[in-house]
C-alpha positions as CSV (number, residue, x, y, z in Angstrom):
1,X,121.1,91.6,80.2
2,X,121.6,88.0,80.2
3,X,122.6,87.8,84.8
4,X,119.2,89.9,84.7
5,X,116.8,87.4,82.8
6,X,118.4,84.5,84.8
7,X,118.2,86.3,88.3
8,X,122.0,86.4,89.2
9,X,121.9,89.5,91.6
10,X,125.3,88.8,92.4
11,X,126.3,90.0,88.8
12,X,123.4,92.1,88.1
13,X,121.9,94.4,91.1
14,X,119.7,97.6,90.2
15,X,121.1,101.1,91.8
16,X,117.5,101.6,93.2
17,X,118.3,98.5,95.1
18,X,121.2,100.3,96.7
19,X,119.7,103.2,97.3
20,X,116.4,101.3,98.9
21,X,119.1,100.0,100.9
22,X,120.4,103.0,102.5
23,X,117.2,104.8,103.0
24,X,115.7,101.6,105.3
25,X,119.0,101.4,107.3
26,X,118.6,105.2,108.1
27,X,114.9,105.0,108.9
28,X,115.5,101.7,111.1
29,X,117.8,103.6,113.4
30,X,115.4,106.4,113.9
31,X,113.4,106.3,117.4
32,X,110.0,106.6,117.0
33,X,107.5,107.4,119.9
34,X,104.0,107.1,119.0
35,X,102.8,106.1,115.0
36,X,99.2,106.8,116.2
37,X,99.9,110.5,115.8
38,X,100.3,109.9,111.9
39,X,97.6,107.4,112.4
40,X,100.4,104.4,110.5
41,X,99.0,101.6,109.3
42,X,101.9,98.8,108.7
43,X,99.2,96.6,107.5
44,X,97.6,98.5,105.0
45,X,101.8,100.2,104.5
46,X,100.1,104.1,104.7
47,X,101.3,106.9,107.2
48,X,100.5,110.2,107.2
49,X,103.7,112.2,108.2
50,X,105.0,114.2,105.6
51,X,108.2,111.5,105.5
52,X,106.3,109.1,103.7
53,X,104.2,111.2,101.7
54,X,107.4,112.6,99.9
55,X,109.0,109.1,100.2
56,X,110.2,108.1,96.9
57,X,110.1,104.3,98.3
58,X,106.9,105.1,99.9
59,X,108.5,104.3,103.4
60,X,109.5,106.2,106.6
61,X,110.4,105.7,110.0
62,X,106.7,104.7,111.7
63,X,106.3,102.0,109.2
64,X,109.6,100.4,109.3
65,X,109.5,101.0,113.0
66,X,106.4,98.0,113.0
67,X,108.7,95.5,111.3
68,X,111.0,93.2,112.8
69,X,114.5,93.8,112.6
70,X,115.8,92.3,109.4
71,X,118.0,89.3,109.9
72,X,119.1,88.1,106.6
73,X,120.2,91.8,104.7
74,X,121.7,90.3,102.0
75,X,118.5,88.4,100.9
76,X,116.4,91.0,102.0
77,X,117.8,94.0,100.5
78,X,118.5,91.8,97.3
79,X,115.1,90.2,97.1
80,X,112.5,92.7,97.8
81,X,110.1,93.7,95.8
82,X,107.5,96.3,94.9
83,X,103.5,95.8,94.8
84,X,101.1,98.4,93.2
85,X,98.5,97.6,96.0
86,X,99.4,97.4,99.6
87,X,101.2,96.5,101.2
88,X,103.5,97.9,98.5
89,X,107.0,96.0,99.9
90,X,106.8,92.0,99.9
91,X,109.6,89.5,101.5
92,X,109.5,86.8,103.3
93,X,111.5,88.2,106.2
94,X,109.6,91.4,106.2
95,X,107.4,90.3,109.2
96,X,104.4,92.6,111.4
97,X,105.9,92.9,115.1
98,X,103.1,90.8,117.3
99,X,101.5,94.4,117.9
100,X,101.2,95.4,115.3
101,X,99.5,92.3,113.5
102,X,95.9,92.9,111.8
103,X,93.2,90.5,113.1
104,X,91.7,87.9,111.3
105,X,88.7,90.2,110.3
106,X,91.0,93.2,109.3
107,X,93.2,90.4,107.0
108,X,90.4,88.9,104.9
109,X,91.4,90.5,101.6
110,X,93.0,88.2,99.3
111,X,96.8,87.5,99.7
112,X,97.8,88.8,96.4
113,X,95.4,91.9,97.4
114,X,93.6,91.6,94.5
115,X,96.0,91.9,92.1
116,X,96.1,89.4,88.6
117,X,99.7,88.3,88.7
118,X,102.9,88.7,90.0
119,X,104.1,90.5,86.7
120,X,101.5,92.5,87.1
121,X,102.8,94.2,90.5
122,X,106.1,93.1,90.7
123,X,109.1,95.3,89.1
124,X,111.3,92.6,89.1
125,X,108.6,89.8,87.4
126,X,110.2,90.4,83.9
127,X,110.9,88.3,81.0
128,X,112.4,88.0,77.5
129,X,109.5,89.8,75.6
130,X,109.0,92.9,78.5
131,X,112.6,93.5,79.4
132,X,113.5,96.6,77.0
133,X,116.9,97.6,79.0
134,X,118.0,96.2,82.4
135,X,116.8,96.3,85.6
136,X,118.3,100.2,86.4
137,X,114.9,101.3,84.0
138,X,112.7,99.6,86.4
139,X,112.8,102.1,88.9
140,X,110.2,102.0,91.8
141,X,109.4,105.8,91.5
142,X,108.7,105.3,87.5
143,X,107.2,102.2,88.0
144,X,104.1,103.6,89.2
145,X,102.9,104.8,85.5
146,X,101.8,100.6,85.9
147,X,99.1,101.6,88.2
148,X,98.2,105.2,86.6
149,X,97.6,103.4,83.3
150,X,94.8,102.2,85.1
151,X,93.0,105.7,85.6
152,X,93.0,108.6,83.7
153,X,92.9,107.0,79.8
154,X,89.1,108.5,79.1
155,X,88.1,112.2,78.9
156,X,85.4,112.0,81.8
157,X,88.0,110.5,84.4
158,X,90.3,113.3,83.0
159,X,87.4,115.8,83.5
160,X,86.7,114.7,86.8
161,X,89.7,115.4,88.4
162,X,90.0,118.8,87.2
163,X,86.5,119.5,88.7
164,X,88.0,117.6,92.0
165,X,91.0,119.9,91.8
166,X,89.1,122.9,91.5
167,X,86.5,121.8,94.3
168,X,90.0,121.7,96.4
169,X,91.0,125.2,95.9
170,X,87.6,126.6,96.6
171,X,87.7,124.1,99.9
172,X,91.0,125.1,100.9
173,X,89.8,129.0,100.3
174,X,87.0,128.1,102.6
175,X,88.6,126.9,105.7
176,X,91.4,129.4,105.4
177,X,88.8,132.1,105.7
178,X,88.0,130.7,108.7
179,X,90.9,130.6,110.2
180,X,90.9,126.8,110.0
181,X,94.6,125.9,110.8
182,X,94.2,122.8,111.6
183,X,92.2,121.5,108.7
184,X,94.8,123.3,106.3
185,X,97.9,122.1,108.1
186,X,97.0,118.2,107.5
187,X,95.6,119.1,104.0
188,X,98.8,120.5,102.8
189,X,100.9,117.7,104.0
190,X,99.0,115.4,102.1
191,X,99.7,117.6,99.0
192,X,103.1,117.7,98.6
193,X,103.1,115.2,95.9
194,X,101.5,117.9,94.0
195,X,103.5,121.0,95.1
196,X,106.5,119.2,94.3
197,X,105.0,117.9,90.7
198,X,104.1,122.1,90.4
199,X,107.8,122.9,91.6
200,X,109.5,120.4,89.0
201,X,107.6,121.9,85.8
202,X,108.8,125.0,86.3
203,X,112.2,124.1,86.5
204,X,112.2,122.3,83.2
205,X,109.9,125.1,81.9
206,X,113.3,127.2,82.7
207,X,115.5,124.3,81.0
208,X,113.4,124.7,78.0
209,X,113.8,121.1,77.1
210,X,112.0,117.8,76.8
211,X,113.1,115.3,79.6
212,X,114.0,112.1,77.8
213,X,115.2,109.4,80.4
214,X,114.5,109.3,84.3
215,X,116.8,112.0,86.1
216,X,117.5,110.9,89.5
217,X,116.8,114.4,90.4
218,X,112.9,114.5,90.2
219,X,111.1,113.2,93.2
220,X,107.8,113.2,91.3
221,X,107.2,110.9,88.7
222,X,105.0,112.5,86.4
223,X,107.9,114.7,85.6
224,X,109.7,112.7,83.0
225,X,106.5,112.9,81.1
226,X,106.4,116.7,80.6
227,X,105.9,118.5,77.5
């Protein structure tokens, strides 16, 4: 508790860190051809392929592919740190290759994209008073109930998105029955979140028991939460 509060990463180093770690190495050596095909966006950190969609870092091979190679591993790896808005990875050696740079029109939002503070957005932008157990809690995958305690809180957003859900399955009826494969393909890919969140309840429906801490095992966070 105590090398956490006062920053000494060389006593005190979260295991998502570790596993952040191994999962950029891997995607770093991957070849990549084309990122237009998933139509990646480095600025913006959003890529369609089904690797990033399912990413519990929210990273995959196109978008590390736009970044120059890291030179300084130690202080990167140790260092880097999680936004809620994109892009959602901050360092100071995590640098655009030239081609892949926005404009000056396409940067105009606000450096701290809008965000109020740095504990605000940052995992790691603890103190005394919001530090409950150590930095292993502060998991990026979990961390995201920040941002959905934004949404969601009153009935009509909560009635909303059931409508929008329902609206979904009677779209996706209506392409399949016309054969649209295309159309289907793409919105599936971009609903694995939700087919995995669908996947996960039944298996703790099958456990019969109430999930009380963050298994490493579920890849959706809303899973912890259910009842």
């Amino acid at each position: 508790m105590h090398a956490l509060l006062k920053q000494d990463h060389r006593r005190a180093i979260a295991s998502w860190r570790k596993a952040f770690k191994r999962e950029w190495k891997k995607l770093a050596s991957r070849t990549v051809d084309d990122i237009r095909r998933y139509h990646t966006d480095p600025a913006q950190w959003s890529c369609g392929c089904p690797d990033f969609l399912n990413s519990r870092f929210l990273i995959c091979k196109h978008i590390v592919s736009c970044y120059e190679p890291v030179t300084d591993p130690i202080n990167f790896y140790r260092g880097i740190q999680r936004q809620r808005v994109p892009p959602f990875w901050t360092h100071p050696s995590l640098t655009l290759r030239p081609e892949y740079r926005p404009t000056e029109v396409q940067s105009s939002t606000p450096a701290n994209g809008g965000a109020d503070s740095d504990e605000d957005i940052d995992p790691e932008a603890v103190n005394e008073e919001l530090l409950s157990d150590s930095e292993e809690d502060i998991d990026p995958a979990v961390n995201d109930d920040e941002s959905a305690s934004d949404s969601g809180d009153s009935e009509d957003e909560i009635d909303k998105f059931f409508s929008d859900m329902h609206c979904f399955v009677k779209l996706m009826e209506n392409q399949r029955s016309k054969g649209n494969r295309p159309f289907l393909k793409r919105a599936i890919a971009r609903s694995r979140p939700m087919q995995t969140l669908v996947k996960e309840s039944a298996i703790v429906e099958n456990r019969r028991t109430t999930i009380k801490t963050w298994d490493k095992q579920w890849e959706h966070p809303a899973t912890m939460y259910l009842k």
